[in-house]
C-alpha positions as CSV (number, residue, x, y, z in Angstrom):
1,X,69.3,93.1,81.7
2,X,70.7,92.1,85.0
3,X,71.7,94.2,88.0
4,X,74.3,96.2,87.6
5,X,77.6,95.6,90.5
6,X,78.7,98.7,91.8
7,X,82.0,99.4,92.2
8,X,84.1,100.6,95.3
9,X,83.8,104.3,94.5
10,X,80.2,104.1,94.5
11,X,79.2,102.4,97.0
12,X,78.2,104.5,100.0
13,X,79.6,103.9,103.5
14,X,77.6,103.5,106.6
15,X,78.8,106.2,109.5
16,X,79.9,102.7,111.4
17,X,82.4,102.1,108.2
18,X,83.2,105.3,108.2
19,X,84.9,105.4,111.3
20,X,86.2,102.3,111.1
21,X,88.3,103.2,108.3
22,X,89.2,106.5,109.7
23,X,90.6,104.5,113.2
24,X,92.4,102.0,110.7
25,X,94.0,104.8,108.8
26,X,95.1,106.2,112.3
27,X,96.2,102.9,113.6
28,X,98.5,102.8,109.9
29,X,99.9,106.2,110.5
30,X,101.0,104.9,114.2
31,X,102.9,102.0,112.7
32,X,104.5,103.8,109.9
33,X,105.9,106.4,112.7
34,X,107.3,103.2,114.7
35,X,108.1,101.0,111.9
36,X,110.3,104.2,110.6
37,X,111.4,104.9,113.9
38,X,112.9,101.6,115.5
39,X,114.2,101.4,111.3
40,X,116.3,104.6,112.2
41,X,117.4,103.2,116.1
42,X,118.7,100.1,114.2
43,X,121.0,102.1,112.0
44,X,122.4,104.4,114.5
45,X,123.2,101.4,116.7
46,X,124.7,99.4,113.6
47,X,126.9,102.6,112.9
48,X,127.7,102.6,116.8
49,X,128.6,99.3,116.4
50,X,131.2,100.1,114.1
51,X,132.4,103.2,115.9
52,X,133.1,101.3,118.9
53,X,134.1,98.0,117.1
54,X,136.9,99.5,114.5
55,X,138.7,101.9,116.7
56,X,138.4,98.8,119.6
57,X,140.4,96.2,117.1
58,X,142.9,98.9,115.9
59,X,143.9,99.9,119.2
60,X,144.2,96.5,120.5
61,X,146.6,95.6,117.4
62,X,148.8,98.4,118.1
63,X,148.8,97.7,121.8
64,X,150.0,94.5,121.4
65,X,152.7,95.8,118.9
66,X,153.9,98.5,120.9
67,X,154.1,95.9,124.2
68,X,155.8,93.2,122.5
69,X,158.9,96.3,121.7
70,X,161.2,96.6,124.6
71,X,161.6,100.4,124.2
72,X,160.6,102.3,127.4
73,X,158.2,105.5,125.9
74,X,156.1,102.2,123.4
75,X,155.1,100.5,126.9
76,X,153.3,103.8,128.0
77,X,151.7,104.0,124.4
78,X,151.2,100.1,125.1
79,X,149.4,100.8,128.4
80,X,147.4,103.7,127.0
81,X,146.1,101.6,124.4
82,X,144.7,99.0,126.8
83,X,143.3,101.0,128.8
84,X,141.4,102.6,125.7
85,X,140.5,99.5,124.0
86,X,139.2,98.2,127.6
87,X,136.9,100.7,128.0
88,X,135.5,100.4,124.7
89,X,134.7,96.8,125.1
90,X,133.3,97.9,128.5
91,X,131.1,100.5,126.7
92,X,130.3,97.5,124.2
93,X,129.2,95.3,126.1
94,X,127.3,97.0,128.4
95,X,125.3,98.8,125.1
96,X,125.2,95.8,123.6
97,X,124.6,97.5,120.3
98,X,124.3,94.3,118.4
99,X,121.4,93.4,120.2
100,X,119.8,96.6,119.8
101,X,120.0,96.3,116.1
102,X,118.6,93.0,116.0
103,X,115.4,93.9,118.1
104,X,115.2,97.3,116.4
105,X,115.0,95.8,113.0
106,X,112.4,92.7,114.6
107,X,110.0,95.6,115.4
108,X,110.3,97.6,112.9
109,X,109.6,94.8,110.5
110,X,106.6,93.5,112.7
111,X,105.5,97.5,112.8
112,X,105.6,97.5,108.9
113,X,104.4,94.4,108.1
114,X,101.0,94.8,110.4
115,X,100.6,98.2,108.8
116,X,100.3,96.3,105.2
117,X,97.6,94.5,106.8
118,X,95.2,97.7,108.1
119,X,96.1,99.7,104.9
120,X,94.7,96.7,103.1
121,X,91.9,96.8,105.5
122,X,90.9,99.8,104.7
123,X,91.2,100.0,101.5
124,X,89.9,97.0,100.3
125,X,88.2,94.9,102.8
126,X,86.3,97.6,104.5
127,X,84.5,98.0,100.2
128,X,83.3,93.8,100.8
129,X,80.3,92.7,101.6
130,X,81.1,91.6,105.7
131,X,79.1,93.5,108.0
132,X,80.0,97.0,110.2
133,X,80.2,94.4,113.4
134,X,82.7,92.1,111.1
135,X,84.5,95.3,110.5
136,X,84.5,96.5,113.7
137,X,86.0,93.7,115.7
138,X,88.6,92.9,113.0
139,X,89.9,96.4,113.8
140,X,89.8,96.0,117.6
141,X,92.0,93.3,116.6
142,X,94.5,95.1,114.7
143,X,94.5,97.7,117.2
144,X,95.2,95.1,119.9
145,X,98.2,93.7,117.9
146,X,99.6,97.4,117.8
147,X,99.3,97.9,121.5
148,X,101.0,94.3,122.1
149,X,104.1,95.8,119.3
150,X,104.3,99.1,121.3
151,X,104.0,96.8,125.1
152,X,107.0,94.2,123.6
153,X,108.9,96.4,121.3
154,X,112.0,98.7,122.9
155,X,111.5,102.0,123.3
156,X,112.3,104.3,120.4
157,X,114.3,106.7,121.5
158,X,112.8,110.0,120.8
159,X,115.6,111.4,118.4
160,X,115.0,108.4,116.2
161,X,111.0,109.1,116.5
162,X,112.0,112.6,115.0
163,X,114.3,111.6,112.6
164,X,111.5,109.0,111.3
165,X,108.9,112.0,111.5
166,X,110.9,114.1,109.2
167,X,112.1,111.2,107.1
168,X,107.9,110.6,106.8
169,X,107.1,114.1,106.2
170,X,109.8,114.3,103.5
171,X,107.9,111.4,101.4
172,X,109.9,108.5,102.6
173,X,106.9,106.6,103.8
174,X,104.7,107.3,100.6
175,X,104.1,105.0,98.1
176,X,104.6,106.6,94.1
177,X,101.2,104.6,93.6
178,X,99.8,107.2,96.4
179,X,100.8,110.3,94.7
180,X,99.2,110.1,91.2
């Protein structure tokens, strides 16, 4: 009879292993928190987006309706408007909300889409055959790509950071595959 392969749950990890898969399940937990978070800052800046935007067009409509009337009291409402509407495209443009969104969403996607790459780590290349150096250097490498995410990525503001932690802590960031 030949020798018997062992699988993943029986093979025994050195203490080098070991902590390298505890580090790259820390490293994973960091990313889901940003990935979450700069998810949430893109959706309250889309929303403000739209609270600025809507109430900015509207205005301006009926500001130029009530200026083209010739009745005294509509030019007041006319002059009211403008000034509304232009300091709401003031506000705009100085948030700039669209580009928020846009580099909200670019980090949170890089955030999620380098934690699929430890979690796999972990859990499946971290069971091969490459050595504990191997191991060890390819996880000095993720963790240098999370430090260059968190050096080039916006700040997440820290209501967003604890709107993503609740949002984690309710289950959002858990995969049904994880909970059997």
């Amino acid at each position: 009879m030949g020798k018997q392969q062992l699988t993943t749950a029986e093979r025994v990890a050195s203490k080098t292993k070991e902590e390298v898969i505890k580090e790259a399940k820390r490293i994973e937990e960091s990313l889901l928190n940003s990935s979450k978070g700069h998810f949430a800052a893109a959706h309250f800046w889309r929303n403000f987006h739209l609270w600025i935007g809507v109430p900015m067009v509207l205005l301006s409509a009926i500001a130029g309706a009530s200026a083209l009337s010739q009745l005294d009291p509509t030019h007041l409402v006319a002059g009211l408007f403008s000034i509304i509407v232009l300091a709401l495209s003031g506000v705009a443009t100085f948030l700039n909300p669209n580009e928020k969104v846009s580099a909200h969403l670019t980090a949170g996607n890089s955030y999620d889409s380098l934690m699929s790459g430890v979690r796999m780590f972990w859990a499946i290349d971290c069971w091969g055959t490459e050595s504990d150096q191997v191991l060890t250097e390819r996880l000095k490498h993720f963790s240098e790509r999370k430090d260059n995410l968190n050096q080039t990525s916006l700040q997440i503001p820290r209501w967003a950071y604890r709107k993503a932690k609740r949002g984690i802590e309710a289950g959002e960031g858990a995969y049904n595959v994880d909970k059997q």
